[in-house]
C-alpha positions as CSV (number, residue, x, y, z in Angstrom):
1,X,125.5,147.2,117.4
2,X,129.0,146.5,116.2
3,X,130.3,147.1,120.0
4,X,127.4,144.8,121.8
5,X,128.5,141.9,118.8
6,X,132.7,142.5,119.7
7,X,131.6,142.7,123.1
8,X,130.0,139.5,123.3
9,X,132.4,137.6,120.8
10,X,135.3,138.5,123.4
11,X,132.7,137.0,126.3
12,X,132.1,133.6,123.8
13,X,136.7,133.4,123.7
14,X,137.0,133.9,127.3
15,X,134.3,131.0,128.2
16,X,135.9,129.0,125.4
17,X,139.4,129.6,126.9
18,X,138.5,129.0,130.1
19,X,136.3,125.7,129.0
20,X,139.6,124.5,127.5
21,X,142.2,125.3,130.1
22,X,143.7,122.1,132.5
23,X,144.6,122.8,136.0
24,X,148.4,123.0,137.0
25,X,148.6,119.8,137.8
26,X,147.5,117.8,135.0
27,X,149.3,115.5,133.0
28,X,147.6,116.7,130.2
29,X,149.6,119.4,130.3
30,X,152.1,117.6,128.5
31,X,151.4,117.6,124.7
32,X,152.7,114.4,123.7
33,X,152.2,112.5,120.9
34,X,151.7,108.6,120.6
35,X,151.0,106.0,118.4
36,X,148.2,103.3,119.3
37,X,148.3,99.6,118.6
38,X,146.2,100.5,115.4
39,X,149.4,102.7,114.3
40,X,146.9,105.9,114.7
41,X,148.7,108.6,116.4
42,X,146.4,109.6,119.5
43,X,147.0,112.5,122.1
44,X,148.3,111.9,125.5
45,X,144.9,113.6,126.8
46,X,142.4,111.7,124.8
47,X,140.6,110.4,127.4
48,X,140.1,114.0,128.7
49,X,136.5,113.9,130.9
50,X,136.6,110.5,131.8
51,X,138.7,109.2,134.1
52,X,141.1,107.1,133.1
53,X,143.6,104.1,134.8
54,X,146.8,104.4,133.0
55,X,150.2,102.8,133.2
56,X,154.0,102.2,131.5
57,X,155.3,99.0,130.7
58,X,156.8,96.9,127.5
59,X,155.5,93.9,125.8
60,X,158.5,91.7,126.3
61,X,157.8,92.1,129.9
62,X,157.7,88.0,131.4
63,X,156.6,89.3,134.9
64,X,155.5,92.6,136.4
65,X,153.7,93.8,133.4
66,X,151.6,90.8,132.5
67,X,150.6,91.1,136.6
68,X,150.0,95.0,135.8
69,X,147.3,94.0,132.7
70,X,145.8,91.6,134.9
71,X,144.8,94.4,137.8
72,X,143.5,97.0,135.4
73,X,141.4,94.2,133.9
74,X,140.6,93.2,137.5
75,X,139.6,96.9,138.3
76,X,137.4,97.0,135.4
77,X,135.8,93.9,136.0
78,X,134.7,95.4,140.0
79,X,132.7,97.8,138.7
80,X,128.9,97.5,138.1
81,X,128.3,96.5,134.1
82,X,127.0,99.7,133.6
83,X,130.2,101.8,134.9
84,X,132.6,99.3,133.3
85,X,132.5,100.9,129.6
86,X,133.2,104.4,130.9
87,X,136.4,103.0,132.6
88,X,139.6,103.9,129.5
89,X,142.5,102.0,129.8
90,X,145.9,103.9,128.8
91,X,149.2,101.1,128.8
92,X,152.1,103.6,127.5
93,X,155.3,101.6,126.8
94,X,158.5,102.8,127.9
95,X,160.3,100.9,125.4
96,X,159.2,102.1,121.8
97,X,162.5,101.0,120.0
98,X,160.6,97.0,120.5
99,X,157.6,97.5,121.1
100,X,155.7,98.6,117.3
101,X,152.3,99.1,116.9
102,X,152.3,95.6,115.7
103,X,153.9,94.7,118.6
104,X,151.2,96.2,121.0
105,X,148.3,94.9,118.7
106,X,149.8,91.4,119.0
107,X,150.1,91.9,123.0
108,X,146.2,93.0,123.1
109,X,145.3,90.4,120.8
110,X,147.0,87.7,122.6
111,X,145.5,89.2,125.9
112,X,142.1,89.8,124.9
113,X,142.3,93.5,125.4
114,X,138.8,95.4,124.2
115,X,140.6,98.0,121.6
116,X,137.0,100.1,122.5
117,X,138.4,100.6,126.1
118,X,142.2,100.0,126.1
119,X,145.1,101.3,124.4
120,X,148.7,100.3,124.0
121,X,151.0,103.0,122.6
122,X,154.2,104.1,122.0
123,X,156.5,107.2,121.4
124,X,159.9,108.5,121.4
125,X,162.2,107.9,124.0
126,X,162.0,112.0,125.7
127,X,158.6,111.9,125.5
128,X,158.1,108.6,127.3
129,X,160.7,110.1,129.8
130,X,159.0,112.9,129.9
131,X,155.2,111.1,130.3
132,X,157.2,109.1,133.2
133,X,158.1,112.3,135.2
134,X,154.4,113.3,135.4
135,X,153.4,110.0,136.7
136,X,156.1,109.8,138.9
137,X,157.0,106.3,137.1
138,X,160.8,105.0,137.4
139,X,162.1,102.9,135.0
140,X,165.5,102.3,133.8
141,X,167.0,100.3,130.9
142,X,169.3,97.3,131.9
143,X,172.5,96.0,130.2
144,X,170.5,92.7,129.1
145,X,167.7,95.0,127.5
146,X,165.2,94.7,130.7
147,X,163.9,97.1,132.4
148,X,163.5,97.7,136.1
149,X,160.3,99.7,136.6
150,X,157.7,100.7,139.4
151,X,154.7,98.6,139.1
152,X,151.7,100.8,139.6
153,X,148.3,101.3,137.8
154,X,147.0,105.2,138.1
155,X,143.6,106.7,138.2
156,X,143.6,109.8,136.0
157,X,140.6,112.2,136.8
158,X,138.5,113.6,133.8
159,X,141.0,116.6,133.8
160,X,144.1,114.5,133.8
161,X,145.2,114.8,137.3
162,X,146.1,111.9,139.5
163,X,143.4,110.9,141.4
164,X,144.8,107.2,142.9
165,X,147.6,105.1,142.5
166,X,148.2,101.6,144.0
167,X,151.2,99.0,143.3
168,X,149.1,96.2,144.3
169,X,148.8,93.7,141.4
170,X,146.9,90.8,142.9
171,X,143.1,91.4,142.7
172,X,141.6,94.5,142.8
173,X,142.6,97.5,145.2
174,X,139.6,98.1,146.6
175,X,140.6,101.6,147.2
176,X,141.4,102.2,143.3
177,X,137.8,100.7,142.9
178,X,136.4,103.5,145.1
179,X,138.3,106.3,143.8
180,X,137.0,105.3,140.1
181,X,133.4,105.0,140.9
182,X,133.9,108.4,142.9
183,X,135.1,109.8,139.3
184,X,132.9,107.9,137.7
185,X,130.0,109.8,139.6
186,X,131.9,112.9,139.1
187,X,132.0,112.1,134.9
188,X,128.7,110.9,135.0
189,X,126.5,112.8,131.8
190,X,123.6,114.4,133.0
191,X,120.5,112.9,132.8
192,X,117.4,114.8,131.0
């Protein structure tokens, strides 16, 4: 009795284990640490099984970034009503020493950002290098405290792997829109 109940509590860990484990190439890998425009400290892979569009910027951003906001809101908005609140939006900014959490709640509130589907957050400086390197972002600092920085909205699949990018800021990709409802089909709960 005692072996069949070690026996199948070493069965229940592995299942667990292997329930938990991210592929190689997820960007969930990275356990990083950041703090939401609510000042609550989140985990870089709390959107885990949904997919979700993420990006970097900062709030004192006059150009790119305002355009960024305005194609992940676009993207959203292509979807059928029903898909749109599965669709997480992920805005991580690459310059924390500025940009507070009441900073970033002043930027959503100003922009009309849903706090139930999007977040703004910050961390340190190493780990937003470091969250950078796995999206393959570039940024660098400037000498007048701007930043040059790719311009890019990402599709993140329910496992944290990068599904689709696109640097188009005007409208909707309509690629990006088809890559999300493919994950969104993929994420879809089960129906009884």
């Amino acid at each position: 009795m005692k072996r069949r109940l070690l026996l199948s509590w070493v069965c229940w860990l592995g299942f667990a284990g292997a329930a938990f484990a991210l592929p190689g190439d997820s960007v969930y890998q990275l356990d990083a640490t950041l703090t939401d425009q609510r000042g609550q400290a989140i985990k870089l892979d709390t959107g885990r099984g949904q997919p979700v569009l993420v990006s970097m910027f900062y709030t004192s951003c006059q150009f790119v970034c305002p355009m960024l906001i305005d194609a992940a809101r676009d993207t959203q908005a292509a979807l059928p009503a029903a898909e749109r609140g599965r669709v997480k939006v992920l805005l991580i900014s690459f310059d924390p020493v500025r940009d507070t959490p009441a900073k970033l709640a002043a930027m959503a509130s100003e922009r009309g950002l849903d706090a139930a589907q999007w977040t703004l957050a910050r961390t340190d400086p190493a780990t937003a290098r470091k969250i950078a390197a796995m999206l393959k972002f570039q940024y660098r600092a400037l000498p007048d405290g701007e930043f040059n920085h790719s311009a890019e909205l990402i599709l993140l699949d329910g496992e944290g792997r990068i599904a689709a990018r696109t640097g188009m800021l005007a409208g909707a990709d309509a690629r990006m829109v088809a890559a999300l409802r493919k994950q969104l089909a993929i994420s879809a709960p089960a129906r009884p």
